[in-house]
C-alpha positions as CSV (number, residue, x, y, z in Angstrom):
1,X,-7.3,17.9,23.4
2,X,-7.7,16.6,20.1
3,X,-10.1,14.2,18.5
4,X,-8.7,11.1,17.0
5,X,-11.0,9.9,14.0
6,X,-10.1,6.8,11.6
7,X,-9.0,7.4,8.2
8,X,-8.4,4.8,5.4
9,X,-5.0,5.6,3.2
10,X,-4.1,3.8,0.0
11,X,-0.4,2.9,-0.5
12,X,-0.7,4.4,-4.1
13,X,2.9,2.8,-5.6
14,X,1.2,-0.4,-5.0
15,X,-2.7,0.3,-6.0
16,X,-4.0,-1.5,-8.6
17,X,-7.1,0.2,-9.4
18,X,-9.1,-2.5,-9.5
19,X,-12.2,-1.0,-7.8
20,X,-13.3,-3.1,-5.3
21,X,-12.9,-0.7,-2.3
22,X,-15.4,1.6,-4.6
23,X,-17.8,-1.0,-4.8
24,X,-18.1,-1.6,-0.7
25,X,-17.5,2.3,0.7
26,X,-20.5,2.9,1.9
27,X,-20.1,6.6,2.0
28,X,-18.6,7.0,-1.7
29,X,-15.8,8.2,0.0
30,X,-12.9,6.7,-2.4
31,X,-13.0,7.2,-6.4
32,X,-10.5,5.8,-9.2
33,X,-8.4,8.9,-10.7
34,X,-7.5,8.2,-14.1
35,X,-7.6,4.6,-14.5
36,X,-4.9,4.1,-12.3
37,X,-5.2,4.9,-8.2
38,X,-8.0,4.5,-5.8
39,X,-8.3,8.5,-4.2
40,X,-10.0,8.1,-0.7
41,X,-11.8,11.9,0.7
42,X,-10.3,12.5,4.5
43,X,-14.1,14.6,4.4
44,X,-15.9,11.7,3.5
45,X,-14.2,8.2,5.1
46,X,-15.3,7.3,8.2
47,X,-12.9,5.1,8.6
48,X,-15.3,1.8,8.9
49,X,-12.6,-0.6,7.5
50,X,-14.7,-1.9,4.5
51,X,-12.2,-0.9,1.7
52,X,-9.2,-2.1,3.7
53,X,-11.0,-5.6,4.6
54,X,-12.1,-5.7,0.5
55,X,-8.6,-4.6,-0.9
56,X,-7.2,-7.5,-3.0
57,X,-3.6,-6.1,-3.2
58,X,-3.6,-4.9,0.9
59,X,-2.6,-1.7,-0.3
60,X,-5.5,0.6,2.1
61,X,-4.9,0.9,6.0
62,X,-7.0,2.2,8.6
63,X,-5.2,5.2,10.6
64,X,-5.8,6.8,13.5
65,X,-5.3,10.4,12.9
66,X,-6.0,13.7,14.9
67,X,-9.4,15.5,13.4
């Protein structure tokens, strides 16, 4: 049987780059790529939430997905 973890995913047509869910992650899971997208690590996220909760656009999600 597989073991579901949470994941935080970025709608990237829509992200702003502002840097706010970079600020809060507290396993500097998500970096900004060029000036221009939030890039969340599956390795690192623990899915806690924080990002999605800080997210001034609502562009980052919390999924559950199989680990």
């Amino acid at each position: 049987m597989a073991k579901i973890r949470r994941k935080a995913f970025v709608d990237r047509k829509h992200c702003v780059a502002c840097g706010c869910c970079v600020k809060v992650c507290p396993m500097n899971a998500i970096e900004i790529v060029r000036g221009v997208i939030a890039l969340i690590s599956a390795e690192k996220c623990v899915g806690c939430g924080k990002c999605a909760k800080e997210c001034p656009a609502s562009v980052i999600e919390i999924r559950e997905v199989e680990a």
